[in-house]
C-alpha positions in Angstrom: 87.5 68.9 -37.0 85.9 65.5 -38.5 89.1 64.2 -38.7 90.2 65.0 -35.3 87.1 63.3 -33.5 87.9 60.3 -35.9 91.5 60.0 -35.0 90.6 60.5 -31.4 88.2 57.9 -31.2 90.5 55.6 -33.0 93.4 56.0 -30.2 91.2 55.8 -27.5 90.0 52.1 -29.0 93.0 51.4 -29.4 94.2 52.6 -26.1 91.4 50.6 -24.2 91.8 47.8 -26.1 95.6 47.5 -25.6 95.0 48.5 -21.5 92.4 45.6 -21.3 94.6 42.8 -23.0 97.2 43.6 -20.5 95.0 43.1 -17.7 93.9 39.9 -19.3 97.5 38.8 -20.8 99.9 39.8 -17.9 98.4 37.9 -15.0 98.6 34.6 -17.0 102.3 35.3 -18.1 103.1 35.9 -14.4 101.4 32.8 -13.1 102.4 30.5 -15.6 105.4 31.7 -17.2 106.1 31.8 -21.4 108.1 28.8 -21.4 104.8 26.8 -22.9 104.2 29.3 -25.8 105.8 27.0 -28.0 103.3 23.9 -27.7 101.0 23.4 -29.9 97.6 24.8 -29.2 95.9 20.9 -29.0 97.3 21.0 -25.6 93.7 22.6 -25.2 91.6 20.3 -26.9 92.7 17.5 -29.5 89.8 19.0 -31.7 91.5 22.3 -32.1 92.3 22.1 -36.1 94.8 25.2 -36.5 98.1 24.4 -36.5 99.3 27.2 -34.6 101.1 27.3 -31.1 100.1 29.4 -28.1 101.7 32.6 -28.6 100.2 32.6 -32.4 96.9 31.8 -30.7 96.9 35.2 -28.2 98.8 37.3 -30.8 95.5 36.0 -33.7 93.1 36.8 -30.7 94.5 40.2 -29.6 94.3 41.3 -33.8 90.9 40.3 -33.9 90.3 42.1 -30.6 91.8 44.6 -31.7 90.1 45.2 -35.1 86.4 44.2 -33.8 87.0 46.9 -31.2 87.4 49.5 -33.9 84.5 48.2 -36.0 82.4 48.2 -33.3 83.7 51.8 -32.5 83.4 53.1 -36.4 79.5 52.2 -35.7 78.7 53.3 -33.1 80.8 56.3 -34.0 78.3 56.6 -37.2 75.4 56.4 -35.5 76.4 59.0 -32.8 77.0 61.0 -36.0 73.5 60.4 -37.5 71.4 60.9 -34.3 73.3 63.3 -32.5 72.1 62.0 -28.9 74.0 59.5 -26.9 70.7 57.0 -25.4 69.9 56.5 -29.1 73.7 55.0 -29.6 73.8 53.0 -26.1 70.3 51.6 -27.1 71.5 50.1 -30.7 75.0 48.8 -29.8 73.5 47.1 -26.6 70.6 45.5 -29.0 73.5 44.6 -31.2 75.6 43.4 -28.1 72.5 41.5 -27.4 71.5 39.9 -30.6 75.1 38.5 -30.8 74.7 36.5 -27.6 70.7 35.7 -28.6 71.4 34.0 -31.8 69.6 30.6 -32.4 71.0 27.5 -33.0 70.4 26.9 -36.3 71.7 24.2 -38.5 72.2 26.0 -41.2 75.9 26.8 -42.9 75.1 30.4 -44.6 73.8 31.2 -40.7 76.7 29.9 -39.3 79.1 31.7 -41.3 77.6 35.0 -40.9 77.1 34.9 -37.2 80.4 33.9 -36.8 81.2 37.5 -37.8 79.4 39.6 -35.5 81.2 41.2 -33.0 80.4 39.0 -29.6 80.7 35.7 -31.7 84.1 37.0 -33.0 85.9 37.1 -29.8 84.2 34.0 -28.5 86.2 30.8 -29.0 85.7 30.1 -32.6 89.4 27.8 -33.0 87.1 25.0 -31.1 85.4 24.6 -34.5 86.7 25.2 -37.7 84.4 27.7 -39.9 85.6 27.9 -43.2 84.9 30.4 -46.7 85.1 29.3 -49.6 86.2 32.8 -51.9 86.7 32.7 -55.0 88.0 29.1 -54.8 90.3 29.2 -51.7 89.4 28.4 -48.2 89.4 30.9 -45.5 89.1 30.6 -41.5 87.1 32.7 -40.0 89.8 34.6 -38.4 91.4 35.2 -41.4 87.4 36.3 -42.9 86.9 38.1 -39.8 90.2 40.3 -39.9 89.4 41.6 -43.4 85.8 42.1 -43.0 85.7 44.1 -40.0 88.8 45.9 -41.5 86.9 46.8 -44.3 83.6 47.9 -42.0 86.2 50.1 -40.0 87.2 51.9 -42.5 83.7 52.0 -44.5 82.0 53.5 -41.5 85.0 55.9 -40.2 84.7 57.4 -43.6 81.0 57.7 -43.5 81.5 59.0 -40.1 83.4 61.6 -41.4 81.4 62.9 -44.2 78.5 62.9 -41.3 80.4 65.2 -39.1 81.7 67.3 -42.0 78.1 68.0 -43.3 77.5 69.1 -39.9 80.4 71.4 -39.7 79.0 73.1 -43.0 75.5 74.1 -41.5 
């Protein structure tokens, strides 16, 4: 049964998600066509530092759609878990909707870097700037950052969800 409600919730994100890029993807093919997908993404901006062209640009920002959808979704699927009442889970992923968009300018690189990875700030338009990791000696975007660390909370907090649910199931 734990399982189930996982799996479910995981196809409907992923349902959702796929229905709204459509909406968002197919107007702009039918009004201006795919025979630009090939330039390069400076066409935007000269400032633009990835060296990808416009159909690597909407496929990178459907992933990350994508994958901070089901994140999101893993949380707020924990916390539904936890509490057991719905308001309590609208009230903490609206706060955490909100704190994404509420962030202060600060200066500071550490900030930077990890409120570049919150959900809101994740789908914004982060290739205008170029945020870079440095792991273990190699240099990461932040798409590249973002795509594995909201992987790994997916999967972290689907499990968790799961053991929640399955404790449940036992009393």
């Amino acid at each position: 049964m734990a399982s189930a409600k996982i799996i479910a919730s995981i196809l409907y994100v992923l349902r959702l998600s796929l229905v709204t890029l459509t909406i968002i993807i197919v107007p702009n093919i039918l009004f201006y066509g795919v025979g630009g997908w090939n330039l390069p993404v400076q066409l935007l901006n000269t400032t633009i530092l990835y060296d990808w062209d416009f159909l690597e640009l909407v496929l990178v920002r459907c992933a990350i759609s994508i994958i901070v959808a089901l994140s999101f979704a893993s949380l707020s699927l924990l916390v539904s878990a936890m509490s057991k009442k719905t308001y309590i889970v609208d009230v903490i992923m609206l706060m955490i909707i909100i704190i994404c968009f509420l962030l202060p300018d600060v200066r500071s690189r550490r900030f930077t870097q990890i409120a570049m990875l919150l959900p809101a700030q994740m789908n914004g338009v982060l290739y205008y700037s170029y945020i870079s990791y440095n792991i273990l000696g190699q240099i990461f975007n932040v798409y590249t950052v973002g795509f594995i660390v909201h992987c790994i909370l997916a999967i972290v907090l689907f499990l968790s969800a799961r053991g929640v649910f399955r404790r449940q199931e036992i009393k």
